[in-house]
N, C-alpha and C positions, 0 to 999 in steps of 0.2 A: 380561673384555673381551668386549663383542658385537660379533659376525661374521658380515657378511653376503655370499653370493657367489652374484651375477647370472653366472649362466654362460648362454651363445650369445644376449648381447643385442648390440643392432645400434645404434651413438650417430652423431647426428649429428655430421658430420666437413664441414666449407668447407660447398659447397650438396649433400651429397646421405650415405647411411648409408653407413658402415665393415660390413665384413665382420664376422660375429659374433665379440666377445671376451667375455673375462671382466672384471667387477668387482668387485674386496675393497673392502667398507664395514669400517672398525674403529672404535668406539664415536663413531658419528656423523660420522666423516668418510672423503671418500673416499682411499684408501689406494693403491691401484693399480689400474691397466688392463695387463690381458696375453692374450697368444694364450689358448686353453682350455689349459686344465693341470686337474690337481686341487684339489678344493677343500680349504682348511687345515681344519685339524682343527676339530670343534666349530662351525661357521661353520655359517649357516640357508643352502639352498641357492634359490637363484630361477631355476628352470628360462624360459630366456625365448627359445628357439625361435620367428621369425615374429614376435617381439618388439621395439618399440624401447623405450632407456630412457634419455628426457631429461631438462633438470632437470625442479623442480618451477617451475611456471608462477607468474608477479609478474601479480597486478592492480593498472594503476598508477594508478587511478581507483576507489576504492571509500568506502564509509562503515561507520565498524567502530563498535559500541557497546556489547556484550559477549563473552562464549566462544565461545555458540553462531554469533554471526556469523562470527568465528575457523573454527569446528567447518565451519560450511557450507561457509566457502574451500576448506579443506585435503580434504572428502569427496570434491571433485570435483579433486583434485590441486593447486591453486591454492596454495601452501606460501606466499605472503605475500603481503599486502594493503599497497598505498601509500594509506592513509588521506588524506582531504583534508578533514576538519575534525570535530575533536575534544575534548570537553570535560568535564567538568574534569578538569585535569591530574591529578589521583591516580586517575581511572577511567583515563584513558589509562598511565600510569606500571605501573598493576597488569596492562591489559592485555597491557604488553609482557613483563612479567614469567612471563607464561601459559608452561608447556612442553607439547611432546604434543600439538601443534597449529599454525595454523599462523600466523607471525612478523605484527607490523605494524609497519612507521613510518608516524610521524604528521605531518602539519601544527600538529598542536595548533587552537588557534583561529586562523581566520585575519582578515584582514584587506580590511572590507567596508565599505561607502559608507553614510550614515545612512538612505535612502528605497530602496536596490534591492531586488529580490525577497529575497533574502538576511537581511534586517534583520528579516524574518517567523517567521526561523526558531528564535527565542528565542537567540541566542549571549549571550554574556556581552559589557556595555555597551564594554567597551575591545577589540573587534572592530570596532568601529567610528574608523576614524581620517580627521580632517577638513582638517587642517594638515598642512604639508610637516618641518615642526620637530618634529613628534612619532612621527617616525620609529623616531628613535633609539633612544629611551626604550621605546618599545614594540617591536619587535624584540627587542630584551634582554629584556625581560620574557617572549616567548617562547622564547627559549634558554633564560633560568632553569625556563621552566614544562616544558621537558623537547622544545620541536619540534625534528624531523629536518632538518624542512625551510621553508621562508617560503611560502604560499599568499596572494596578491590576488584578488579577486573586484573583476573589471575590466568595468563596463558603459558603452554609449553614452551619449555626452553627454544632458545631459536625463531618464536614468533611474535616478537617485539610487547611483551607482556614485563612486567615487574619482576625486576629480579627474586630470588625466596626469600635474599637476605632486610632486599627492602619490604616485601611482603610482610616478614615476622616483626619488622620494626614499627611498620601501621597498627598491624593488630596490637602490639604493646603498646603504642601511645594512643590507639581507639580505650582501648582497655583500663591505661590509668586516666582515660577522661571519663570513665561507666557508659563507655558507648557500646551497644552490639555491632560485632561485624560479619558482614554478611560477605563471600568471595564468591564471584562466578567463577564455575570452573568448569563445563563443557567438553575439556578433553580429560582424560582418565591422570595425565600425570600433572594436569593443574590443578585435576580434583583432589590428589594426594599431597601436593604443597600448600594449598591450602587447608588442608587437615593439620598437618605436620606447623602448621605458623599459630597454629590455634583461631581460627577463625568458628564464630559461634555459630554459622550459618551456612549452608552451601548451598546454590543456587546454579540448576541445571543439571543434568548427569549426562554420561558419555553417552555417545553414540557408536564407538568403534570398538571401548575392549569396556566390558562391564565392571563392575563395583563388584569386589568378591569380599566374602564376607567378611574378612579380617578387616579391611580398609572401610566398610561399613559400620563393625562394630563402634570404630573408631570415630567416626562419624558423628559430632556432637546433635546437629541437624539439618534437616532438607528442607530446601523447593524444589522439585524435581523438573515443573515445568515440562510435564509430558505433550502436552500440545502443540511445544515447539519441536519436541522431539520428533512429534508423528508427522508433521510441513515438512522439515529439513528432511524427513527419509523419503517423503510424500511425492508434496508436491514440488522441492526444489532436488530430489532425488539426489543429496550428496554423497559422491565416488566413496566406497568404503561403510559409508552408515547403515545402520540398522536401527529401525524403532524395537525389534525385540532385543536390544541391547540395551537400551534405556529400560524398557520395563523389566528386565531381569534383573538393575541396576535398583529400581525402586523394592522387586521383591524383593531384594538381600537386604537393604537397608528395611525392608517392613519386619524382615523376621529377625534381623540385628535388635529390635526395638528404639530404631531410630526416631525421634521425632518428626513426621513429615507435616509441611504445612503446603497449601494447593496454590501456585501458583501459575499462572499463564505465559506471563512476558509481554500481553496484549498492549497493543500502542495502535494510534491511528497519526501518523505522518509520512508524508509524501516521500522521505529519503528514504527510510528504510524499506531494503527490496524485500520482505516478507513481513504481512502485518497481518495480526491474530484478533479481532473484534473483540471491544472491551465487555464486560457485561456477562454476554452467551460465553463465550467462550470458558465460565469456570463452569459452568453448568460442565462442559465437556471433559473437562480438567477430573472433576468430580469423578466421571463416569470410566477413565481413563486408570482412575488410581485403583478404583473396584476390582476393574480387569488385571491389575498390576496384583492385588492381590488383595488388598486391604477388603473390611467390611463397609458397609455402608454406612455407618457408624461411627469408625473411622475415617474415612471419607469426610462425611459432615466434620467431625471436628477440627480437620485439616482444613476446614474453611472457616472455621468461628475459635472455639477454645486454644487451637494449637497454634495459631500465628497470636492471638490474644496473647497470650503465655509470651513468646517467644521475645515479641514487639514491647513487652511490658505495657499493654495497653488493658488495664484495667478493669478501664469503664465500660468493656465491653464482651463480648466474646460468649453469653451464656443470657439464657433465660432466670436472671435470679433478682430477686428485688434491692435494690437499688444501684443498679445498671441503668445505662443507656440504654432508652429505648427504640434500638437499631433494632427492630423484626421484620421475620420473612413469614408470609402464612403461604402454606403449600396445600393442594388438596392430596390426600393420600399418605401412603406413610414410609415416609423417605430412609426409614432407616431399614425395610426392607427392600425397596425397591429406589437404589439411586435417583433414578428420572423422574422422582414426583417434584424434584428440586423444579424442572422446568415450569411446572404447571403452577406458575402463582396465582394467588389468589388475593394478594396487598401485601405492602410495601411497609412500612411505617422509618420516619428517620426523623431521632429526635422525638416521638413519639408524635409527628404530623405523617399522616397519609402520602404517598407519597404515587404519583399517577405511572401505572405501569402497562405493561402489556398485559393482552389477555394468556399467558404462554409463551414457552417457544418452544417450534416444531424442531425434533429429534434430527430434519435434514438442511437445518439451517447452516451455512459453511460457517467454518470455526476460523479456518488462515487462505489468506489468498495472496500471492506475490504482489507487490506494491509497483 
């Protein structure tokens, strides 16, 4: 049996840290939380003095395509990746299969309009769906092909996206198979058809006319994906954006009390002309949503409890015993100060160590053009 004991680590507890306890890892999962006592016999011990140790962080926006992108998440603590489009199903089948690193659920391939940006990106021809009647049929096909979850890539009229009607027709047969759907929606009136089709999820916010708050309240849930937002207004400076248009877009859905979960969008491939590093980049994500408006607290849970919840991933998401033992141990105390997320101090996944950096520095780049 492997044994691991965190002794005088500090977890978060409602909005702020518990006094230091101890915690028994027993081969992978967590086992208990108690006052300090001694450690059991044979147990690896984790001196965590000054230390906090939450879970390990959900990226619920990324693009996974081998180990190493796996390897990049989990270095910088990130223990699982919600992938949003993935292909062919036995690359994706083998990737989840991977141990010693860190977890993905997939979208598999999703489900994209015949002319939008999207249709460039080589998917496989039955990503594309045109009729409201072939819903069915294709949904199933992605159950069979092994998805977590149902992904639409929803654009404004006119820009070769999914009609609404076929939009509302995915989400209903996502819906009677108990699948979550997740809609990109990027521009303000893809974001509001995708609300209006009932999708459980939305992913990105505008850049050009914000989220007001009617359309927020309404809002079942978010990934906001501010890190793409601040590239696109940044470094690819596109005509009409504003990154205070997305974060005004996040505050309305923060004080809607929408559920927001942290996502990036981070991919590392050659085609796509803007790519966000997997790993660091939620760190920044994190520090992104503070600024947006949330507390650090919130924050945090936007990267463990609230995609846990969302993903119906159970086994994870919270320091409580009998959980997966995905942890992040940080020096300092992250729920006052964002940034201690950078400064790790181990990894664990699975409840094995898991070899990480010593940090990362505040002026490490987040996206750079491909």
């Amino acid at each position: 049996m492997t044994v691991t004991y965190f002794n005088d680590v500090c977890l978060l507890v409602d909005d702020s840290l518990s006094d230091p306890v101890s915690v028994i890892v027993k081969d992978g999962v967590i086992a208990r939380i108690r006052r300090r006592g001694p450690a059991p016999n044979n147990a690896e011990v984790v001196h965590g003095e000054g230390k906090t140790l939450i879970p390990g962080l959900i990226d619920a926006h990324v693009h996974i395509t081998n180990r190493r992108d796996l390897d990049a998440l989990a270095r910088y603590g990130v223990t699982t990746g919600i992938d949003m489009a993935s292909w062919p199903p036995a690359r994706t089948a083998a990737l989840r299969a991977v141990r010693g690193t860190a977890s993905i659920f997939s979208a598999g391939v999703p489900f994209i309009g015949s002319a939008g940006p999207h249709a460039r990106f080589g998917m496989p021809s039955h990503a594309v769906v045109s009729e409201p009647d072939q819903a069915v049929t294709e949904v199933r096909r992605r159950l069979i092909d092994g998805s977590d979850f149902i992904k639409i890539v929803t654009e404004p009229r006119g820009h070769g996206g999914p009609a609404p009607d076929v939009v509302g027709s995915i989400v209903t047969a996502a819906h009677e198979a108990r699948r979550v759907v997740v809609a990109h929606a990027s521009h303000i009136e893809s974001f509001k058809m995708s609300v209006a089709a009932g999708a459980d999820i939305i992913t990105h916010v505008p850049t050009r006319s914000p989220v007001a708050h009617g359309l927020a309240r309404r809002t079942p849930a978010a990934i906001p994906t501010l890190t793409v937002s601040e590239a696109l207004t940044g470094t690819m400076a596109l005509p009409g954006s504003s990154y205070e248009v997305a974060r005004d877009s996040v505050a309305a859905l923060h004080r809607a009390g929408t559920p927001i979960a942290a996502g990036t969008d981070a991919v590392d491939a050659p085609n796509v002309p803007l790519t966000i590093p997997l790993g660091t980049s939620l760190h920044h994500e994190l520090e992104l949503l503070v600024d947006a408006g949330l507390t650090p607290v919130e924050a945090l849970n936007a990267a463990t409890s609230v995609p846990a919840d969302l993903f119906g991933l159970d086994d994870r998401g919270s320091v409580e015993p009998g959980l997966r033992a995905d942890l992040l141990l940080v020096d300092g105390d992250p729920t006052t100060d964002i940034t201690s997320t950078r400064r790790i101090a181990g990894v664990w996944i699975d409840g094995v160590r898991y070899p990480t950096t010593d940090g990362i520095s505040r002026d490490e780049p987040t996206a750079s053009r491909g």
